[in-house]
ZAPA-501170 format. One record per residue (C-alpha): residue in one letter; z, x, y; residue number from 0. Coordinates in steps of 0.02 Angstrom, whole numbers. Example, Ala and Ser with C-alpha at 12.3 -4.5 7.8 and 13.67 -1.06 7.14 Angstrom:
+----+--------+--------+--------+-----+
| aa |      z |      x |      y |   i |
+----+--------+--------+--------+-----+
|  A |    390 |    615 |   -225 |   0 |
|  S |    357 |    684 |    -53 |   1 |
+----+--------+--------+--------+-----+
end
This chain:
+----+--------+--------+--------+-----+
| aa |      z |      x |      y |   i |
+----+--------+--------+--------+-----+
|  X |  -4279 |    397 | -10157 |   0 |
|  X |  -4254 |    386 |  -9970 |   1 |
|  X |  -4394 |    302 |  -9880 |   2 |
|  X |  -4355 |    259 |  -9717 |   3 |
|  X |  -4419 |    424 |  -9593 |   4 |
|  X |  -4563 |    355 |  -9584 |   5 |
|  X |  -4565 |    443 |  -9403 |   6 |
|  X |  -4470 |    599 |  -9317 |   7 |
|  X |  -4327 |    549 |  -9190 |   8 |
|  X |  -4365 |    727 |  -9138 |   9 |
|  X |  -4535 |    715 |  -9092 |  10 |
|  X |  -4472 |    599 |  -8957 |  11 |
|  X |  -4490 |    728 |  -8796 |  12 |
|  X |  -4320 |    654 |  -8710 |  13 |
|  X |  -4219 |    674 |  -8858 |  14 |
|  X |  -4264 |    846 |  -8919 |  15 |
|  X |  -4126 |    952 |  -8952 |  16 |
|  X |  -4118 |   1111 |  -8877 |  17 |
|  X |  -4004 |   1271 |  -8891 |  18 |
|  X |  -3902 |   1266 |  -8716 |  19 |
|  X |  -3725 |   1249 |  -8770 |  20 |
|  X |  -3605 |   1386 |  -8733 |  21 |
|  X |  -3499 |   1371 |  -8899 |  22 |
|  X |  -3635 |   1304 |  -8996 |  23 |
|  X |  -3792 |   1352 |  -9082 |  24 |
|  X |  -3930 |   1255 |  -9135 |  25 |
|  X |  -3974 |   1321 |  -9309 |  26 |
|  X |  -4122 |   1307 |  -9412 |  27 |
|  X |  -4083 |   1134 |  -9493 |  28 |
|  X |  -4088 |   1045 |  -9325 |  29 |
|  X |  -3888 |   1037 |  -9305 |  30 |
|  X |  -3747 |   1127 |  -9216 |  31 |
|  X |  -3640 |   1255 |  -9293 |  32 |
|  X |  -3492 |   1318 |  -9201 |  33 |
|  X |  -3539 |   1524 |  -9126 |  34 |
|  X |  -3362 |   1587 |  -9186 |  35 |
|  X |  -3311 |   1498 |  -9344 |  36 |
|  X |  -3117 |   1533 |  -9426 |  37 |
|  X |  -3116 |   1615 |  -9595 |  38 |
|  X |  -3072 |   1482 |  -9756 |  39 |
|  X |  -2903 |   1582 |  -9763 |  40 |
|  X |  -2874 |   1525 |  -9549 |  41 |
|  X |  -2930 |   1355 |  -9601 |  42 |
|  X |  -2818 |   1323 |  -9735 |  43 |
|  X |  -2688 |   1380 |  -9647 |  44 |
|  X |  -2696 |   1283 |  -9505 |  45 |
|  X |  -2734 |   1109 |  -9578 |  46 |
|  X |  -2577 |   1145 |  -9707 |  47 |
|  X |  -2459 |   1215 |  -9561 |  48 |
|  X |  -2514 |   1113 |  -9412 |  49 |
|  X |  -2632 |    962 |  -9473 |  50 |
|  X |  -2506 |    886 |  -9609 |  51 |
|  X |  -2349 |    956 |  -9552 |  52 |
|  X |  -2363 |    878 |  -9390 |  53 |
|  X |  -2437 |    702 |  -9461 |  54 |
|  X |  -2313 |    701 |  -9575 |  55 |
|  X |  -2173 |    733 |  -9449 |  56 |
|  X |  -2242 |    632 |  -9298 |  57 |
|  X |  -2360 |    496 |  -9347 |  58 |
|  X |  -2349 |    438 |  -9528 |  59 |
|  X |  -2136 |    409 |  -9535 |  60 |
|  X |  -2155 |    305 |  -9383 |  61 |
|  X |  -2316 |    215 |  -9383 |  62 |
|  X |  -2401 |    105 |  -9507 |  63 |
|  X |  -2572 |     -1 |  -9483 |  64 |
|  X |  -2596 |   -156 |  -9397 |  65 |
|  X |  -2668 |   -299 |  -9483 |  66 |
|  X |  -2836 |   -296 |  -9407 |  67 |
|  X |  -2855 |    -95 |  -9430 |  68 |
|  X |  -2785 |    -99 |  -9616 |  69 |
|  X |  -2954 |   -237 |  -9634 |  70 |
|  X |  -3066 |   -117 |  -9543 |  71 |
|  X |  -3030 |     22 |  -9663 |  72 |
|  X |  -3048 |    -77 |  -9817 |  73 |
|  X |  -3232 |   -162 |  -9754 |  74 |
|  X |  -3279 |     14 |  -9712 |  75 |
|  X |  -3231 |     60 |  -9929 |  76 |
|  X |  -3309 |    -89 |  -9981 |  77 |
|  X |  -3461 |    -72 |  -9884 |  78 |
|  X |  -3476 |    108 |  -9972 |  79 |
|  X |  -3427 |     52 | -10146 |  80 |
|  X |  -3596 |    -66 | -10108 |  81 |
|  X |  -3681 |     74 | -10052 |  82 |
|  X |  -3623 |    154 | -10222 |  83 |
|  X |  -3665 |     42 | -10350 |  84 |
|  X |  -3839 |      7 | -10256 |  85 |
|  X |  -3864 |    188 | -10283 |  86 |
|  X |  -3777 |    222 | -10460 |  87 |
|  X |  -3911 |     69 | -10534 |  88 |
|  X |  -4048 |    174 | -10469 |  89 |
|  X |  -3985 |    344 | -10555 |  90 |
|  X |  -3912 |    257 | -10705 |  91 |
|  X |  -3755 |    303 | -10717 |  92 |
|  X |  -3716 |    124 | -10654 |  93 |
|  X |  -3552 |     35 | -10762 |  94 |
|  X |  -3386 |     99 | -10774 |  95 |
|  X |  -3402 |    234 | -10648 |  96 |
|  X |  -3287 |    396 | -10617 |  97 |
|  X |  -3260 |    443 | -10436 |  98 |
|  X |  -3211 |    587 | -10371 |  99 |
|  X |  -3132 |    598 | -10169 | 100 |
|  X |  -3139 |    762 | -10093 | 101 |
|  X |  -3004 |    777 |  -9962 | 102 |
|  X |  -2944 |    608 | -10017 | 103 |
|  X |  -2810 |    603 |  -9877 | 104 |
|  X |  -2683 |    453 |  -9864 | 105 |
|  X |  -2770 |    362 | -10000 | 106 |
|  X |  -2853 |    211 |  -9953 | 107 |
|  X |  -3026 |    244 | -10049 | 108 |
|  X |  -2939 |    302 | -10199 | 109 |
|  X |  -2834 |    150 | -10204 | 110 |
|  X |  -2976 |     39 | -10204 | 111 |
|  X |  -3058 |    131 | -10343 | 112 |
|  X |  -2919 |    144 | -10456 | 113 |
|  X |  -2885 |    -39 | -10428 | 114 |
|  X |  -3067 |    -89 | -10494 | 115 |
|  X |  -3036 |     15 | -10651 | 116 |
|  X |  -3129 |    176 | -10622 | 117 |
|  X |  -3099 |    338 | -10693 | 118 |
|  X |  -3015 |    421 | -10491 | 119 |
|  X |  -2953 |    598 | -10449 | 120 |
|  X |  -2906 |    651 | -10271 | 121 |
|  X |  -2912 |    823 | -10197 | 122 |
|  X |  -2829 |    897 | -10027 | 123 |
|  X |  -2780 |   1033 |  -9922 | 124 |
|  X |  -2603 |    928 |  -9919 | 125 |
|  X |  -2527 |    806 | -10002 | 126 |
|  X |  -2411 |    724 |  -9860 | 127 |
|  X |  -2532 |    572 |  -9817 | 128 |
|  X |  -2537 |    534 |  -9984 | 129 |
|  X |  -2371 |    536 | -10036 | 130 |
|  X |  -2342 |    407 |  -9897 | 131 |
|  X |  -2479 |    312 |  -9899 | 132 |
|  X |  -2526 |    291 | -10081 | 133 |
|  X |  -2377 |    378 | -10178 | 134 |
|  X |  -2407 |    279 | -10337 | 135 |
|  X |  -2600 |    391 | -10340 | 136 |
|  X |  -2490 |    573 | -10362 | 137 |
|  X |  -2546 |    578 | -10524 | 138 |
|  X |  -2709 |    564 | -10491 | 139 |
|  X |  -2708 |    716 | -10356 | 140 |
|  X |  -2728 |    885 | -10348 | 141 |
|  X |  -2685 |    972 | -10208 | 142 |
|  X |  -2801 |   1130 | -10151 | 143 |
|  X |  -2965 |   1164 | -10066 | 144 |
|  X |  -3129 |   1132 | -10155 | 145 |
|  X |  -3181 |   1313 | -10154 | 146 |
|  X |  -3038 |   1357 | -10278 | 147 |
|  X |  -3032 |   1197 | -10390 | 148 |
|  X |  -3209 |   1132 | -10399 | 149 |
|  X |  -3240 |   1305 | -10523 | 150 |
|  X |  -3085 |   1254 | -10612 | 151 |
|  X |  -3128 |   1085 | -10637 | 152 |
|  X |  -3309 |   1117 | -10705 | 153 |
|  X |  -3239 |   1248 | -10822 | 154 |
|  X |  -3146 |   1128 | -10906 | 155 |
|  X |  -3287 |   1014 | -10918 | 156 |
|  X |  -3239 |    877 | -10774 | 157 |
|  X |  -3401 |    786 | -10731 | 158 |
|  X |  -3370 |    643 | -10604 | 159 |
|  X |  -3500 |    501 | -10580 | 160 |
|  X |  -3475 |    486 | -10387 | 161 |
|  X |  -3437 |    658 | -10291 | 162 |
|  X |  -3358 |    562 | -10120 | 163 |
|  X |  -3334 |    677 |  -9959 | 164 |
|  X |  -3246 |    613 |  -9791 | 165 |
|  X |  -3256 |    720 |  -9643 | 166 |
|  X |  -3238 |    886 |  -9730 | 167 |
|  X |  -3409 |    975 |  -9734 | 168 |
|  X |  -3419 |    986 |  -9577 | 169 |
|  X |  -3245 |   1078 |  -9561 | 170 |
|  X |  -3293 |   1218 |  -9695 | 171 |
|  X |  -3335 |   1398 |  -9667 | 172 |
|  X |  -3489 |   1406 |  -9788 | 173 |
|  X |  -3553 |   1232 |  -9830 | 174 |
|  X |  -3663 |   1311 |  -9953 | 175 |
|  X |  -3559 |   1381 | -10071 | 176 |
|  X |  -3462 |   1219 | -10053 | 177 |
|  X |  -3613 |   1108 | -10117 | 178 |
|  X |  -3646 |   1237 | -10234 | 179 |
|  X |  -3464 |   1228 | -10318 | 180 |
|  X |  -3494 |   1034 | -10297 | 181 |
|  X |  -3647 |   1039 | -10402 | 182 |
|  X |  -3567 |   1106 | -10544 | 183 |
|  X |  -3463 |    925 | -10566 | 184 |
|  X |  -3620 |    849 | -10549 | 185 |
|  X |  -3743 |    791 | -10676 | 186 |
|  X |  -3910 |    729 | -10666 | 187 |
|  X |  -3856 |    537 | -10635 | 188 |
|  X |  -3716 |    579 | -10517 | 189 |
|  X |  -3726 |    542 | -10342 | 190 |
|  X |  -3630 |    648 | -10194 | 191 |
|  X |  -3572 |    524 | -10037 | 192 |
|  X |  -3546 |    618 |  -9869 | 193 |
|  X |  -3482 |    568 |  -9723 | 194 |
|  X |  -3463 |    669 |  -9572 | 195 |
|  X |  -3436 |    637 |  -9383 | 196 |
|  X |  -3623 |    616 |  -9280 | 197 |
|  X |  -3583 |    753 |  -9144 | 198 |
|  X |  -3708 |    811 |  -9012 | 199 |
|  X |  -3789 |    638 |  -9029 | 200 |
|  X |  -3934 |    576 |  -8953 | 201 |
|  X |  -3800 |    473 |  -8839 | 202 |
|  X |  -3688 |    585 |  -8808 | 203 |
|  X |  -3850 |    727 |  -8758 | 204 |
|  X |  -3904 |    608 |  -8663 | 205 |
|  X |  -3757 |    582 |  -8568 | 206 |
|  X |  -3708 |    757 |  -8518 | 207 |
|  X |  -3903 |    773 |  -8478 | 208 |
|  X |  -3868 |    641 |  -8343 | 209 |
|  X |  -3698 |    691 |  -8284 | 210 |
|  X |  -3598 |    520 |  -8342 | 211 |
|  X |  -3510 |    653 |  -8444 | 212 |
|  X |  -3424 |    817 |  -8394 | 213 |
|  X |  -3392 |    925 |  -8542 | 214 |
|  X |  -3406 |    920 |  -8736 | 215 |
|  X |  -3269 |    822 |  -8784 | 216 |
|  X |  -3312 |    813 |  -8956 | 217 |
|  X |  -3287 |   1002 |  -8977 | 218 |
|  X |  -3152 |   1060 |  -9092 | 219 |
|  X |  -3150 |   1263 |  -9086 | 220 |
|  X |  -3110 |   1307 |  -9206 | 221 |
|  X |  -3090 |   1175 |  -9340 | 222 |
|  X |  -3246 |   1110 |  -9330 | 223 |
|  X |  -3390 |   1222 |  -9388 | 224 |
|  X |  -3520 |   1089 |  -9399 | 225 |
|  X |  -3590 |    966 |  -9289 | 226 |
|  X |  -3701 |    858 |  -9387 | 227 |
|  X |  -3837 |    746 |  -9355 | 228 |
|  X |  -3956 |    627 |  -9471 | 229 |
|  X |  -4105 |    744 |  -9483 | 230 |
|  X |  -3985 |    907 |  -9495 | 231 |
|  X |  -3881 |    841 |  -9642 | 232 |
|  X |  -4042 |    783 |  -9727 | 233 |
|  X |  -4127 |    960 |  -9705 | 234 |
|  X |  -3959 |   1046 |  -9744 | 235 |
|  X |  -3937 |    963 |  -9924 | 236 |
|  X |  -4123 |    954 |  -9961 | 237 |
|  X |  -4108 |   1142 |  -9954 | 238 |
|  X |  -3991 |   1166 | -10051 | 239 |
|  X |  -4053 |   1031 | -10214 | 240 |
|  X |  -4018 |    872 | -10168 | 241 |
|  X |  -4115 |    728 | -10121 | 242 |
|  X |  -4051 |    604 | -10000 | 243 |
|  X |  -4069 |    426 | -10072 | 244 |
|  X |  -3978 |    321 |  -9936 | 245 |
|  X |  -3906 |    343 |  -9768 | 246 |
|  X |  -3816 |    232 |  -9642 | 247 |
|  X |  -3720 |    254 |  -9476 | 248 |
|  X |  -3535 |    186 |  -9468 | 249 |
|  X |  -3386 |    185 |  -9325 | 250 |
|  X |  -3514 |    112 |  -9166 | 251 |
|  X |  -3364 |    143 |  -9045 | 252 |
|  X |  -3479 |    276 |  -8943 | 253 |
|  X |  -3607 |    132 |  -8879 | 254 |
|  X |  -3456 |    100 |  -8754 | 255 |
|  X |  -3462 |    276 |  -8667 | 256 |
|  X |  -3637 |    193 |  -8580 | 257 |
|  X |  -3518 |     93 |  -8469 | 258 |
|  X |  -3414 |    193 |  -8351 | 259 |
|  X |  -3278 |     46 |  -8343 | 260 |
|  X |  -3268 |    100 |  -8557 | 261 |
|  X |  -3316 |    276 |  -8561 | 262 |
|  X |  -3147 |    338 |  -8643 | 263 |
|  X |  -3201 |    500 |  -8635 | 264 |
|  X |  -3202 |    512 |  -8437 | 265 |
|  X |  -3084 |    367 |  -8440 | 266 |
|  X |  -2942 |    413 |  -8585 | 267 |
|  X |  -2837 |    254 |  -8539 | 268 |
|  X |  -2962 |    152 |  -8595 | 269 |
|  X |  -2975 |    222 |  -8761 | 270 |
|  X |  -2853 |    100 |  -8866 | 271 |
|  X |  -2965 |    -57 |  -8809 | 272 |
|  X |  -3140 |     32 |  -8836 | 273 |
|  X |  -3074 |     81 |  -9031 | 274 |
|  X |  -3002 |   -116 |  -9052 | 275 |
|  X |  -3169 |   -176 |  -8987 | 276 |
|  X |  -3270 |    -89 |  -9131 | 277 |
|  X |  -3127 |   -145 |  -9261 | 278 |
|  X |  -3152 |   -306 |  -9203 | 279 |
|  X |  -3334 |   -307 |  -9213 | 280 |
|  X |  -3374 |   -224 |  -9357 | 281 |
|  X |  -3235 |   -340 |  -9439 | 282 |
|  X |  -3352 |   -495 |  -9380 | 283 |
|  X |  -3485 |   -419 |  -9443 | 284 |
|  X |  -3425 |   -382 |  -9603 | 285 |
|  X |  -3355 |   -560 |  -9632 | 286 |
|  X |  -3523 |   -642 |  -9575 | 287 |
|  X |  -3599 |   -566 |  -9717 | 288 |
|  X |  -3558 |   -378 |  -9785 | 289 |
|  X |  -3729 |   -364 |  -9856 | 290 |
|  X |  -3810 |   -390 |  -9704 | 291 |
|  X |  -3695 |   -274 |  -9594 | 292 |
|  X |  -3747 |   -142 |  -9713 | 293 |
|  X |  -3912 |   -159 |  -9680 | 294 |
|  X |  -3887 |   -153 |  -9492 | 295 |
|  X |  -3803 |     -6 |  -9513 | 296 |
|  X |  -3953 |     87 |  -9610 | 297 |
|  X |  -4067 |     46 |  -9450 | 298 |
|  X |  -3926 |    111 |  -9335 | 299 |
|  X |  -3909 |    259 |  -9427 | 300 |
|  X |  -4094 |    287 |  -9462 | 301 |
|  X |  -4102 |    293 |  -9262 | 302 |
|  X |  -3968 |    424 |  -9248 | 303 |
|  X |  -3830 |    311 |  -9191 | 304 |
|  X |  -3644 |    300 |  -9246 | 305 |
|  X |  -3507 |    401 |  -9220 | 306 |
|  X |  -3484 |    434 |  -9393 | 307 |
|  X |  -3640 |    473 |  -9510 | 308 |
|  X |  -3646 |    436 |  -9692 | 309 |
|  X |  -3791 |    512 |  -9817 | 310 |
|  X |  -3810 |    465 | -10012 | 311 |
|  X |  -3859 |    599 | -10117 | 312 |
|  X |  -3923 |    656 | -10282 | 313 |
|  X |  -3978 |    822 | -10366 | 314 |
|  X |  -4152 |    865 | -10351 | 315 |
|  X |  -4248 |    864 | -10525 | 316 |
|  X |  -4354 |   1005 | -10582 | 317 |
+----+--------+--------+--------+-----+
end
């Protein structure tokens, strides 16, 4: 079980997080939902008509990674698959695995999966990152949102070990009946991985509070419905039957909005060298030792920072 809240970020009087934002609400979890949120028909549509279409057309035929991104992404899987199997030996459903990637995009964690032998299926909105990314994993995919083939899948008795979610929860209309439906491929030793971007941070509150920013840059109306934070994720899952049994913070890229010479929010142009500055970082980190850059990560993300968020979960007993 998760045992490092020892103390309350929130009771902390300069970071308390208050309900002042014009398209935002503060709801009773201790995170930001979007006021106006599309309906799950709206979404779909625009993530299969604009989202894909226009990756597909205008960024994945012409551009590929570079060496030192392509290593980012795959210490960022490997880090999780140790998060993983830390947290599969303590549920017991350690061994040869099954994994399960919801909104498995072009690929990358699937691939590294599949290549260690696991049981892997991959599920989307669209297929067109796969197909260029990873087209040999086709098989393994089912294209569709998770509110129409999670029932499908536990009627016909699919139960997957590891229940893996990348910045999707916090894009759905009713995240609710999504962990419900996500429950149902769950059993008692399974574990459900979410990661989600860290948006109306304690930096970037801060910030705006003191005027180094100008607006809410962050804010994606109307594609984003949820803008998570470590204690709001935690309360949102805990009520709704799971319990969290890890969390970490991942992507550090905001620390560089502090300095106006790297803020790439009020400076765009300086955006390209403030992302290759993490890469590089976390790379050196990772290579140093990947054990110990996970555990820096934990205390980063037990103090609210990262721009990305990731929580371990399992289902509640009793």
């Amino acid at each position: 079980m998760y045992q490092r809240d020892e103390w309350k970020l929130n009771d902390l009087l300069d970071f308390e997080k208050k309900d002042i934002y014009k398209s935002v609400y503060l709801n009773k979890y201790g995170y930001y939902e979007l006021r106006r949120q599309n309906t799950r028909e709206e979404r779909n549509a625009n993530f299969e008509d604009h989202y894909f279409q226009e990756y597909s057309g205008a960024t994945y035929e012409k551009v590929e990674y570079p060496p030192d991104e392509l290593k980012y992404l795959q210490n960022q899987i490997e880090e999780r698959a140790y998060v993983i199997e830390q947290t599969l030996t303590k549920t017991g459903a350690s061994g040869d695995y099954s994994l399960l990637d919801i909104g498995c995009g072009e690929g990358f964690l699937l691939q590294y999966f599949h290549d260690k032998g696991k049981k892997v299926k991959g599920i989307d909105i669209g297929s067109y990152a796969l197909e260029h990314f990873h087209p040999s994993l086709l098989p393994f995919f089912e294209k569709g949102d998770m509110e129409t083939l999670l029932p499908a899948m536990a009627e016909r008795g699919e139960i997957y070990d590891v229940v893996n979610v990348d910045r999707v929860l916090d894009m759905v209309d009713d995240i609710d009946v999504c962990l419900d439906k996500i429950k149902g491929i769950m059993s008692e030793r399974s574990i459900l991985v979410i990661k989600v971007a860290n948006n109306y941070s304690n930096l970037q509150r801060m910030l705006l509070q003191k005027g180094e920013m100008k607006e809410e840059y962050w804010l994606d109306d109307p594609d984003h419905t949820g803008y998570f934070n470590r204690e709001g994720m935690i309360a949102r899952l805990e009520a709704n039957g799971f319990e969290c049994m890890d969390f970490y913070g991942d992507t550090f890229v905001d620390f560089q909005l502090i300095n106006p010479f790297s803020n790439y929010y009020e400076k765009p142009e300086t955006g390209k060298a403030a992302h290759g500055t993490i890469v590089r970082l976390q790379n050196m980190f990772h290579d140093i030792s990947m054990e110990r850059t996970v555990e820096i990560y934990r205390m980063l993300g037990d103090m609210g920072f990262g721009r990305e968020i990731v929580g371990v979960f399992k289902k509640r007993e009793g």
